[in-house]
DOSEVEX-177574 format. One record per residue (C-alpha): y, z, x; residue in three letters. Coordinates in steps of 0.2 Angstrom, whole numbers, padded with zeros to 4 digits, always signed. Layout:
N
YZXALA
...
end
This chain:
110
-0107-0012+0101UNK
-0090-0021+0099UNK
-0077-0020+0112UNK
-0060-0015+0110UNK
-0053-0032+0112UNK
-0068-0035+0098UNK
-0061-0023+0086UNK
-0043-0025+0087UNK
-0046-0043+0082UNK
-0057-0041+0071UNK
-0042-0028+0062UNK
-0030-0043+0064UNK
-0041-0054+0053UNK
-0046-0040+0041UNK
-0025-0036+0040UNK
-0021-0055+0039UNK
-0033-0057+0024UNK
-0029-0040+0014UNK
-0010-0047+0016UNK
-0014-0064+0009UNK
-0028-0057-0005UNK
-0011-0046-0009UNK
+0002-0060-0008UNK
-0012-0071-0020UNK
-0013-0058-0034UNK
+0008-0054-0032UNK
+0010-0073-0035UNK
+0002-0070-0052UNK
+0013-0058-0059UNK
+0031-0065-0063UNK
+0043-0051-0061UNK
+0050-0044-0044UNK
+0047-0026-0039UNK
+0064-0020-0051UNK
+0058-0029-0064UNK
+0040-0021-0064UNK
+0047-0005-0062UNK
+0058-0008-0078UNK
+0044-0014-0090UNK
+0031-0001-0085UNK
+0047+0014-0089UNK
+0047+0003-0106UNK
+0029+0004-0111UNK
+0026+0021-0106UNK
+0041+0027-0116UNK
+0034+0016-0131UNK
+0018+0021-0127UNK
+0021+0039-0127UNK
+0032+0035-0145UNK
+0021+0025-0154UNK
+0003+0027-0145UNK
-0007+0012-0139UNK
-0015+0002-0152UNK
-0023-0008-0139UNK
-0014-0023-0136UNK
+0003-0029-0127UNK
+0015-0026-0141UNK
+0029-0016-0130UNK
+0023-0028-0115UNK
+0027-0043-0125UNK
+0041-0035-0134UNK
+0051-0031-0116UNK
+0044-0049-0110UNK
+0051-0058-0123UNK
+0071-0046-0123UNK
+0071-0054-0103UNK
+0065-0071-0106UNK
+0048-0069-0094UNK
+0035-0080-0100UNK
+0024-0069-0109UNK
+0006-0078-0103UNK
+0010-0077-0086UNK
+0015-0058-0087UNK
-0003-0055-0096UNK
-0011-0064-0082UNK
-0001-0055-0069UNK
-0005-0037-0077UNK
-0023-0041-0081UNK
-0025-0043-0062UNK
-0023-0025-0060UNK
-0030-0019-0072UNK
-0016-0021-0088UNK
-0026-0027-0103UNK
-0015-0019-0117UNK
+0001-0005-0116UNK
-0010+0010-0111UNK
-0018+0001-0096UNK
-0001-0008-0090UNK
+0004+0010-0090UNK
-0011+0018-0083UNK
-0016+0004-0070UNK
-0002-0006-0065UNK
+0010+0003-0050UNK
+0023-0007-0041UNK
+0015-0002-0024UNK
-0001-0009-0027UNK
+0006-0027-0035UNK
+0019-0029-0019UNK
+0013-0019-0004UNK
-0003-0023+0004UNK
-0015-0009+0009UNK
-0030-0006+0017UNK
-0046-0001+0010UNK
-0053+0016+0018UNK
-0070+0013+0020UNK
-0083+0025+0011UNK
-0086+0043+0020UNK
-0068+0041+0029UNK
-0052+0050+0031UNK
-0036+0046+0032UNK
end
């Protein structure tokens, strides 16, 4: 059995590489926190208007009105999930993309 010394460093490194796994998949997604915030209030309003015809038209619409560079956005959004407007709006949240967490293992409460 571990000892306590064991277990709190063995959290450290579990901490250290969920923030860096975290910090990796931000770095892929081209917007800051406000901006993310802003495009997925966009889709899910054109989504909501228009339905979902299962590709990034509203994504690429409010991508290309703020002059983000549309490919890097896909990549960024496909990383969590955001393969056309329904999924962005489904998948993506603005915690998960800039605030690391951790995973609770299986049969575990919080």
């Amino acid at each position: 059995m571990a000892s306590k010394d064991q277990k709190a460093h063995q959290k450290q490194l579990k901490d250290e590489y969920l923030r860096a796994q975290q910090a990796a998949s931000a770095s892929r997604m081209p917007l800051d926190a406000e901006q993310l915030q802003q495009l997925l209030e966009h889709v899910d309003a054109a989504v909501l208007a228009a339905g979902c015809d299962h590709g990034l038209r509203a994504t690429e619409a409010w991508a290309h009105a703020h002059r983000i560079d549309v490919e890097r956005l896909r990549e960024g959004l496909e990383e969590y999930g955001g393969f056309c407007d329904c999924e962005v709006v489904m998948n993506v949240y603005v915690e998960d993309v800039f605030t690391a967490r951790r995973q609770q293992a299986p049969g575990t409460r919080r």
